[in-house]
N, C-alpha and C positions, 0 to 999 in steps of 0.2 A: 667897158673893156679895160683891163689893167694894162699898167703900162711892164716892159720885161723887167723892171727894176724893183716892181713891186712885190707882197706876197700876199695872196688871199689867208693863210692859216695868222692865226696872232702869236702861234710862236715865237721867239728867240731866234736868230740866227745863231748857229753851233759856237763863233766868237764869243758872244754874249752868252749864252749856257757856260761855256769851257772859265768865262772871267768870272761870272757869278758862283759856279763851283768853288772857284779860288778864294772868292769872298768870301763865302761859307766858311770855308774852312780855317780862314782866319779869323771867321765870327767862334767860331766853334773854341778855338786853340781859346780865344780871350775867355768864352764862358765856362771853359773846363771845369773852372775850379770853385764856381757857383754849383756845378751838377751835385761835385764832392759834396758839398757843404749839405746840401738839402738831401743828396742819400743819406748823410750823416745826421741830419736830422730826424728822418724818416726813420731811419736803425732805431735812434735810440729812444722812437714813442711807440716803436711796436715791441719793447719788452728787453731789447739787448743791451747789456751796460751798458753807457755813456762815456765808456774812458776813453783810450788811447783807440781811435779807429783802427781796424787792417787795411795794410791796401789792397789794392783790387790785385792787384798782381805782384807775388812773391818778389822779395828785394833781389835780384841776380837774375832774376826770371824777364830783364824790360827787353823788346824785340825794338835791334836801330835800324826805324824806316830811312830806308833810302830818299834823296831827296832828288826825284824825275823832274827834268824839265821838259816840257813838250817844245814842239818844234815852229818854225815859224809857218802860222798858217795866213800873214798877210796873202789877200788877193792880189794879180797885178791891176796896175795904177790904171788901163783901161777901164775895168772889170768897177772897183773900187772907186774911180769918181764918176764912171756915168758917161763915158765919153762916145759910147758907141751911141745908145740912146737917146744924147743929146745932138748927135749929127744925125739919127733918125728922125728925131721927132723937127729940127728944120727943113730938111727934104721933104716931110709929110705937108709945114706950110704951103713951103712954095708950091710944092704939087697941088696941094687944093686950090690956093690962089689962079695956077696957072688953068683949071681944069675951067675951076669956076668961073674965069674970064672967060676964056674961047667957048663955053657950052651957054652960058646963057646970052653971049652975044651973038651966036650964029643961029642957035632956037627960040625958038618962041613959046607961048606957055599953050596955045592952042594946039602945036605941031608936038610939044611933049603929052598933052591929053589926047592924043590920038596915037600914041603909039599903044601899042601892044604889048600884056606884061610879058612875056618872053621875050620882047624885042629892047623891053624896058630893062630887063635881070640882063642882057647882054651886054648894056651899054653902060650899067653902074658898075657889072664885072667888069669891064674892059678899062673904065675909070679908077678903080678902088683896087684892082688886080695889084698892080706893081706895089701899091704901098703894102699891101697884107706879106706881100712875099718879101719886103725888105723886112715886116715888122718881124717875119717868122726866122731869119735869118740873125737878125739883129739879138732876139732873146735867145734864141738856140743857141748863140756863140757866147754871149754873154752870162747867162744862167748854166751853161756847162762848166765852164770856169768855177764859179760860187759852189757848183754845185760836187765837185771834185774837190776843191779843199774841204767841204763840209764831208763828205764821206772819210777821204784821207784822216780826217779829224776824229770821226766816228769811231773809224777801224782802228783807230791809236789805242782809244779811248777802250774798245771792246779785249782790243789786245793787251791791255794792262788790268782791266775786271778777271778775262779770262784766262791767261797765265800770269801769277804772283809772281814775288820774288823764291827764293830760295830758304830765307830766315822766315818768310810768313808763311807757305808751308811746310814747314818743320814745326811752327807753333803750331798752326789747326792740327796738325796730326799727334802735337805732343796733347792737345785738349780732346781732339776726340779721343783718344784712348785714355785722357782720365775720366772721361766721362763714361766710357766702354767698361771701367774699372767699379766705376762709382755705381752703375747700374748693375753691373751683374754682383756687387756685393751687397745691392739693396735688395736684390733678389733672391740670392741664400740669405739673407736677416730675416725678409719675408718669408720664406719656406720654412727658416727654424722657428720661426715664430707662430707661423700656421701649426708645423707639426707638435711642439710646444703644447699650443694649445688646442690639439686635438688630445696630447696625451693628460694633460689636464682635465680636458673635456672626459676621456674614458673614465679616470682615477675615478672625480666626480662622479660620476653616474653611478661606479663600482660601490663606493662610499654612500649614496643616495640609496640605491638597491639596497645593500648591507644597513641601513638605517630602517629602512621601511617593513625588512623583515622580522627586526627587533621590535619597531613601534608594532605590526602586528602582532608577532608571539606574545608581547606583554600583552595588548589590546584583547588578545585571546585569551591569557591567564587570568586577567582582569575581569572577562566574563564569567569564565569555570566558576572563579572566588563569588563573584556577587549571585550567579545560579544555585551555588551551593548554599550562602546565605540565605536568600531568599528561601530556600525549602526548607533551611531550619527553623527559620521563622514563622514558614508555616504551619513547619509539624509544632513546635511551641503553643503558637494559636490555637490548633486542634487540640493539643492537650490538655491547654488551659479553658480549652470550652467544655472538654468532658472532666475536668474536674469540677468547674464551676456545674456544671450539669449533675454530677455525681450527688456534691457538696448541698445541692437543692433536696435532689432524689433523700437524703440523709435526712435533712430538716424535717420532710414531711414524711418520712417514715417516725421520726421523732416526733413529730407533732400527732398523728394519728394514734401511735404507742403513748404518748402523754391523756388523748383522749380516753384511750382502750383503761387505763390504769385510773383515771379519775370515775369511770363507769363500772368498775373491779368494786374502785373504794365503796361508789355509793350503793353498788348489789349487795356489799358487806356490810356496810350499815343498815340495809333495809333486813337484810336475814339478822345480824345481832338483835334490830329493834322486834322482830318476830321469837326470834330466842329467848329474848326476855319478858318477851307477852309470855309465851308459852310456859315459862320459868316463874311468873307472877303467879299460873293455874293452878302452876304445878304447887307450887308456894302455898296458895289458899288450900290446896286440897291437904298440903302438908301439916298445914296450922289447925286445922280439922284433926290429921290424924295426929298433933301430938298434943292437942288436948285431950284427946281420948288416953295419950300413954304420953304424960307429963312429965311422971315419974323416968319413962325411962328418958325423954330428951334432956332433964337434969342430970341425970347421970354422961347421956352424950356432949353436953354442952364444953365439959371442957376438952373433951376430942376436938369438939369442932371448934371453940378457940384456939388450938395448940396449932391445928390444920391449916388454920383459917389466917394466924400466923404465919406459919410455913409457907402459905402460897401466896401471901404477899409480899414476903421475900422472894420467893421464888416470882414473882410478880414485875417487881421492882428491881431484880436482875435481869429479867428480859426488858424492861423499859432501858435501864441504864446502857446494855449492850444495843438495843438498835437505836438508840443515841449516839454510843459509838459510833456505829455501823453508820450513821448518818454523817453525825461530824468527819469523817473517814472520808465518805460519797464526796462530801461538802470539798476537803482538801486537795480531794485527788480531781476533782472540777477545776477551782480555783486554779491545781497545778498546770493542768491542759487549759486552760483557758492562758495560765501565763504562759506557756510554754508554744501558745496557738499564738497569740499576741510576738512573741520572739521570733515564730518564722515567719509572721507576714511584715514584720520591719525588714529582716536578713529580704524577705522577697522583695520589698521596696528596693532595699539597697543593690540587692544584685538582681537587674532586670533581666538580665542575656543569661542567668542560668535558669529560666521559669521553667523551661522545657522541663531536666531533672527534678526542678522543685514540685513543680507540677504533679509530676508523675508519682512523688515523694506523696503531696497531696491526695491525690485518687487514694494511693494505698493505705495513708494512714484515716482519710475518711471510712474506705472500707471497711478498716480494724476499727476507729470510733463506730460506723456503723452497726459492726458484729459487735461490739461490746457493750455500747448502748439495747442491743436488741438482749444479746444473755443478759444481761441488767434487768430489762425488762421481763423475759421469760423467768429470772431468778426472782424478781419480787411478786409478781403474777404468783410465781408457784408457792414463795412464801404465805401470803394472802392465803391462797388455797391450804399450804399446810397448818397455816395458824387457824381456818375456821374448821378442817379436817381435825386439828387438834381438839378441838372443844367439843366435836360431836361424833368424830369416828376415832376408832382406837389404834393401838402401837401397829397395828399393817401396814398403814397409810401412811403412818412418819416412815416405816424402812423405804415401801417406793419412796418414799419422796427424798431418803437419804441417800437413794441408787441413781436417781435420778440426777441427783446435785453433784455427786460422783462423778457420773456420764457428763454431767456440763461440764466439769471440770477438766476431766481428762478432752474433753473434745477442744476448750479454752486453752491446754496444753498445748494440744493437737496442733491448731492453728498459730498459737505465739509461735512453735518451732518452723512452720511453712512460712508464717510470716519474716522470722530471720532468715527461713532459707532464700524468700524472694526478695530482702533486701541485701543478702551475701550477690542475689545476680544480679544484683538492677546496681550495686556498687560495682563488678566486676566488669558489667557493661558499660557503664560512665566511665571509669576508667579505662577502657580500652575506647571507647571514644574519643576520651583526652588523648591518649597516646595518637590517634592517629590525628588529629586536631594539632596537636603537638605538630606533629611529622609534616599535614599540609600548610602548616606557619614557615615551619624549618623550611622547606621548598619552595616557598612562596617568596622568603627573605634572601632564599639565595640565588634567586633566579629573578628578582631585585639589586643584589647585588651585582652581579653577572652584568646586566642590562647599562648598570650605571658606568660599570669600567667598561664598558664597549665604547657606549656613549662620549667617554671624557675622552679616551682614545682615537675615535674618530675626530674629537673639536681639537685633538693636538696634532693630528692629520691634517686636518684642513686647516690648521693656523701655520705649519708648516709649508705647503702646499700654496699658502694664497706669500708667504714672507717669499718662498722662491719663485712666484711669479711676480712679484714688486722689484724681485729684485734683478731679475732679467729684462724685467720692463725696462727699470733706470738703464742696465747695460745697453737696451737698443735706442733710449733716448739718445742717448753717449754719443753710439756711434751717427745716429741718426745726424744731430747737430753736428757733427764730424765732418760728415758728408755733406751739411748744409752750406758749414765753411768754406769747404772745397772747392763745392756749386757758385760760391758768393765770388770767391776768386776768379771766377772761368767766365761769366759775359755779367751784363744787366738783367739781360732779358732771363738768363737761368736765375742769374740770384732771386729774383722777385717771386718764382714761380717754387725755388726750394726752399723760399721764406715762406709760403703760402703752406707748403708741405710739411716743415720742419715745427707751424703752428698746428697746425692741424696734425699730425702726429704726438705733439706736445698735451696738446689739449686730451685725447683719445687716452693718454696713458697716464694723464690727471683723471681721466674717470675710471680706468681700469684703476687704479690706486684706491679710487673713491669706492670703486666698486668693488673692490678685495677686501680694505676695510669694513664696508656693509657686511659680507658674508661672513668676514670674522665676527665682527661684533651679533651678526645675527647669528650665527653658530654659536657664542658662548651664551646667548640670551635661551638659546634652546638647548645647552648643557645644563645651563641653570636652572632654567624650568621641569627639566627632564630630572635635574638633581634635587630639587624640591620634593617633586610626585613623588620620586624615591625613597626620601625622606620622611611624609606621610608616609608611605605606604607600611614602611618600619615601625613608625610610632604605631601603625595602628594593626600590624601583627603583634607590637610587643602589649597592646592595649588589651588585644583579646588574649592573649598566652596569660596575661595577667587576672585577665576576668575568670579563665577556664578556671586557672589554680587557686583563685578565692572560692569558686563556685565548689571543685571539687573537695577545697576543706569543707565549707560549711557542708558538702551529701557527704561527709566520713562524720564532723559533727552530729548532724541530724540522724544518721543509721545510728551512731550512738546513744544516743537521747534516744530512737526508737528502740532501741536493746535496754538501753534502763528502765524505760516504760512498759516495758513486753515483761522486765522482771518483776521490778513493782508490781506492776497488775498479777502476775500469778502469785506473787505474794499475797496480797491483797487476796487474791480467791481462795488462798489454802485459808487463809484468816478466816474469812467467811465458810466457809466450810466445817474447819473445825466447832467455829463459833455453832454455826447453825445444830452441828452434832450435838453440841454439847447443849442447846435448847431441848434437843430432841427426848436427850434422855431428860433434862428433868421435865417436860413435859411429859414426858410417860411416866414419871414419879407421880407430879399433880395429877396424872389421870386416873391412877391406880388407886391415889387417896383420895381424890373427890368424888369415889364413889358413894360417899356415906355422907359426904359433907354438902349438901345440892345448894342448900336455902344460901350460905358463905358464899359458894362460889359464882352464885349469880353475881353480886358486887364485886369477884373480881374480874368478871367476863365482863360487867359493863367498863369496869377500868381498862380493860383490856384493849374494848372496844374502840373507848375513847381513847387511847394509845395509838390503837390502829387507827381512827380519824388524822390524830396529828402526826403518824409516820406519813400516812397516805397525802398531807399534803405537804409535810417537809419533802416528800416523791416529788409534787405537784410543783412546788419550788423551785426544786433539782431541776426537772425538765423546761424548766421558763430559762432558770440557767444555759442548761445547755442549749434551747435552742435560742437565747441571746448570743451565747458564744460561737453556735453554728454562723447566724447572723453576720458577726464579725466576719468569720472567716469568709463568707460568702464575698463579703464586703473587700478582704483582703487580696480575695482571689481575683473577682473583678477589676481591682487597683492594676494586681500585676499583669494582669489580662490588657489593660489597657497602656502599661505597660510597654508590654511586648511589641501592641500595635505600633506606640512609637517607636519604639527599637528596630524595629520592621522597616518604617517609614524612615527615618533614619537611615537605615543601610541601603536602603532604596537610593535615595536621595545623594549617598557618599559612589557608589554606583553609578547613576547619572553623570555626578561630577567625573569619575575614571573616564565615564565613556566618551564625556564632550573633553577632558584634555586631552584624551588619546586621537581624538576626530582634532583637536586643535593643531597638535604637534604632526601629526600626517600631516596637515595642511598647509603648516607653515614650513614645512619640509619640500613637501610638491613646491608651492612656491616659489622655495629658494633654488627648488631643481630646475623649474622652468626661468627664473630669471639668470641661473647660471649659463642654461644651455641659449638664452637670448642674448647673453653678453659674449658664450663663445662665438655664436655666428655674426654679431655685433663686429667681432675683434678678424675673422675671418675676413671678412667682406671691408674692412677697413685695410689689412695685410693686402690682399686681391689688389683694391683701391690704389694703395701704397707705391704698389709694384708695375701696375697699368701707369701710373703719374711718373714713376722715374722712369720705364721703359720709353714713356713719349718723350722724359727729357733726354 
């Protein structure tokens, strides 16, 4: 049971709370300037110069606390030393003393075991009564008192928390409306900032879009160019297989005509070595009849030395002329063979014109074809008129003169189709070129086009990211502005717009960082884009360059075939005339070796053996040519294989377009997605921003 002086809580009595406040606050006043020192410390390790501190509160700006005294809350001097409770608690003795004397001297402990607990609770009440009722008296008067200064004390206490003075609210209200101020201007920095950078965000996208349709069109153009390639290259291929196929098909028409004319030779030698059995019969039956008439082959004898003379002159000017006619063959071989050996270097060297050259080739194997073939029907037919000569008369030399005619005029025939179809097959490469020309000129300008978009966009977007750096710094500015403001106006704000003012700081050291990147990666992808461009020029002005070497050397080459096409009808009038002019004097010898037989067998076998070594000076000629064919096969296949690189090549230059145009979209997307990540980055930080000062 406590005594009324005591108190069950371990509280403070309200004196002792109200003196320990007082302590306080002169503990506080001493360590004021300990607090300063360590905020000042604290300022200047998280980043803020170290000079001259601010103070917390603007100079002019200090509020003079009034200085309250409270009132006297002494207890009265009953209350305060205990004097009620100490006259209760002696009445309590004696009361016991007196109780306890008259109750265990008049009872006894048998007569209390036999009472009754009812009878027992009445007689402890009736004992214990009077003290409870003084004790309840005693604290009720006493704890009322205590208990009435402690409220009085309370209620001072609540009336000086809950109405201020006059100077301190005038200050709260001068602070909440700069903080009123301070928020609703971080909230339009925020909204311009947002809006800011959503217009940013749009430009962007604009600019990204406007990028992407240019990386395609070119990515497009780039295809056209290498499809178009690619099929030149094929048809090239294709030509170069049927020339190379033609060029075969030629050899072994050559080769089987070299056969036809070595089997010509030997049916002529087999009939000459018969002609001259026959001519040996003839001879003995001769020699019979001119012993019988002696007399008169004396007399013919010097006829037939005179004749006999005659026609080995006449002999010996057909051997000298198909000498000529040989040595002639021989030169104009040697010529085409040098002249074959010139274009398959020119082919080596220009490998991207094979196509024309090609086509160059089919035609001029065809004309070496037909002309190797008349070559061969003109010596065939010689053969025949030379042993025509010896055993059949002047009839058979006019066919055969009519004949040579008709080759001639038809050899005409064809040299003239032959320059008509190199007049179109030039007018056709040339109008190739032209338009070859035209898809370069296009190609280079719509390269050019691509590249000023390009540079024009990275001076967009270096513009663009400079006026967000630099609106950045503007709301750093103010940011720290406001930081100060906040720093002025409590502790508790300062710590929290210091926590802001880093964290804001920081956010617009990465957007800085971050603007930087897109610059620098925007001129890394002007560069590269200016590069590609770059190629792409070198290698229109590569091919404008190959076209116009290509197209001299087919004006070259049509030329050389027009000098050739002349030569050779020269050459055939040569021959022609030549061959007439055998004609007639072979109808002279024939006329006069009709008396002369026994003579003329020795010059027929001369003849013969003339014919032997034309027939294989022939047989020569045609090893020649198809050695030279050989080459040219050889040259064809060179440029044939050629081409395949040329092919592979453009192929390969093609790929490379496709994968940097698939790179720069991609590094485009990218920088689109890491922009549109940094817009909402910057968003959700502004949001952030504006939620933080709204709470402060």
């Amino acid at each position: 049971m406590n005594l009324p002086g005591q108190s069950t809580s371990k509280n403070p009595p309200i004196e002792v709370v109200h003196r320990s406040e007082n302590e306080e606050n002169d503990g506080l006043k001493k360590l004021e300037p300990e607090k300063h020192t360590i905020s000042h410390d604290a300022i200047t390790q998280n980043g803020v110069p170290s000079g001259s501190p601010e103070p917390i509160t603007p100079p002019g700006s200090a509020v003079e606390v009034e200085h309250l005294f409270p009132p006297d809350w002494t207890p009265p001097f009953y209350a305060r030393y205990r004097l009620l409770t100490g006259a209760a608690g002696f009445l309590t003795l004696i009361w016991l003393i007196f109780i306890g004397y008259n109750f265990f001297s008049g009872f006894l402990t048998s007569s209390i075991s036999a009472l009754l607990p009812h009878e027992l609770g009445i007689l402890l009440a009736g004992l214990l009564g009077p003290i409870v009722l003084m004790w309840i008296f005693v604290g009720y008067f006493e704890r009322s008192k205590v208990f009435e200064k402690e409220s009085a004390a309370l209620r001072w206490h609540l009336k000086q928390l809950t109405f201020p003075t006059e100077a301190e609210s005038a200050r709260a209200s001068k602070v909440t409306d700069a903080l009123r101020n301070q928020a609703y201007d971080l909230t339009c920095a925020s909204e311009e900032v947002s809006e800011r950078a959503q217009a940013a965000r749009n430009l962007i996208r604009t600019q990204t879009a406007d990028l992407l349709t240019a990386s395609r069109q070119v990515s497009l153009n780039a295809d056209t160019a290498s499809e178009k390639l690619r099929q030149q290259g094929e048809d090239l291929v294709g030509a170069s297989d049927r020339a190379i196929a033609r060029a075969r098909e030629a050899g072994n028409v050559l080769h089987y005509q070299s056969q036809d004319l070595i089997n010509v030779s030997q049916s002529a030698a087999s009939r000459t070595e018969e002609i001259t059995s026959t001519l040996q019969k003839s001879g003995e039956e001769l020699v019979l009849v001119t012993e019988a008439a002696s007399l008169k082959a004396n007399e013919t004898a010097d006829l037939f030395s005179r004749r006999t003379e005659h026609l080995s002159e006449v002999s010996t000017d057909a051997g000298t002329t198909l000498d000529r006619l040989g040595d002639l063959l021989i030169e104009r071989a040697n010529f085409l063979s040098d002249n074959a050996e010139e274009a398959a270097k020119k082919v080596d060297a220009s490998g991207e014109r094979l196509r024309e050259i090609s086509v160059d080739m089919t035609e001029r194997s065809d004309h070496v074809a037909k002309q190797t073939e008349v070559m061969g029907d003109m010596l065939t037919r010689q053969t025949e008129i030379l042993g025509a000569a010896v055993s059949e008369s002047s009839d058979a030399t006019d066919d055969v003169v009519r004949r040579i005619s008709n080759s001639s005029n038809e050899l005409v025939d064809t040299s003239k189709s032959l320059q008509e179809m190199v007049k179109e097959s030039s007018d056709e490469i040339f109008t190739r070129m032209q338009d070859l020309k035209e898809v370069g000129n296009s190609v280079t300008a719509n390269l050019d086009s691509a590249s000023e978009v390009f540079v024009q966009r990275a001076g967009q977007m270096e513009e663009t990211a400079e006026k967000a750096s630099l609106q950045t710094h503007d709301i750093t500015g103010r940011i720290d502005a406001a930081a100060h403001e906040m720093e002025q106006a409590s502790s508790r704000s300062l710590n929290r717009i210091e926590q802001v003012g880093d964290a804001l700081k920081t956010r617009t050291e990465d957007l800085t960082t971050l603007s930087e990147r897109a610059t620098a990666e925007m001129s890394e992808l002007g560069s590269v884009v200016q590069l590609r461009s770059d190629q792409l020029s070198k290698l229109s002005d590569l091919i404008m360059i190959k076209l116009e070497n290509s197209s001299e050397g087919l004006k070259s080459k049509t030329e050389e075939l027009a000098d050739l096409s002349l030569e050779s009808y020269g050459i055939i009038d040569g021959a022609t005339e030549r061959l007439h002019q055998a004609k007639v004097e072979l109808k002279d010898t024939t006329d006069a070796s009709v008396t002369q037989v026994d003579r003329m067998s020795g010059a027929v076998r001369r003849d013969v053996k003339e014919l032997i070594q034309s027939s294989e000076n022939i047989g020569k000629v045609n090893e020649e040519y198809s050695s030279r064919l050989k080459t040219l096969a050889k040259a064809s296949d060179h440029s044939a294989e050629n081409m395949v690189q040329l092919g592979e090549l453009l192929e390969e230059q093609t790929r490379e377009l496709n994968v940097s145009s698939q790179s720069a979209s991609s590094g485009i997307d990218k920088v689109m997605d890491q922009l549109l990540n940094k817009g909402i980055q910057l968003k959700t930080i502004a949001a952030e921003s504006a939620d933080r000062m709204a709470e402060v």
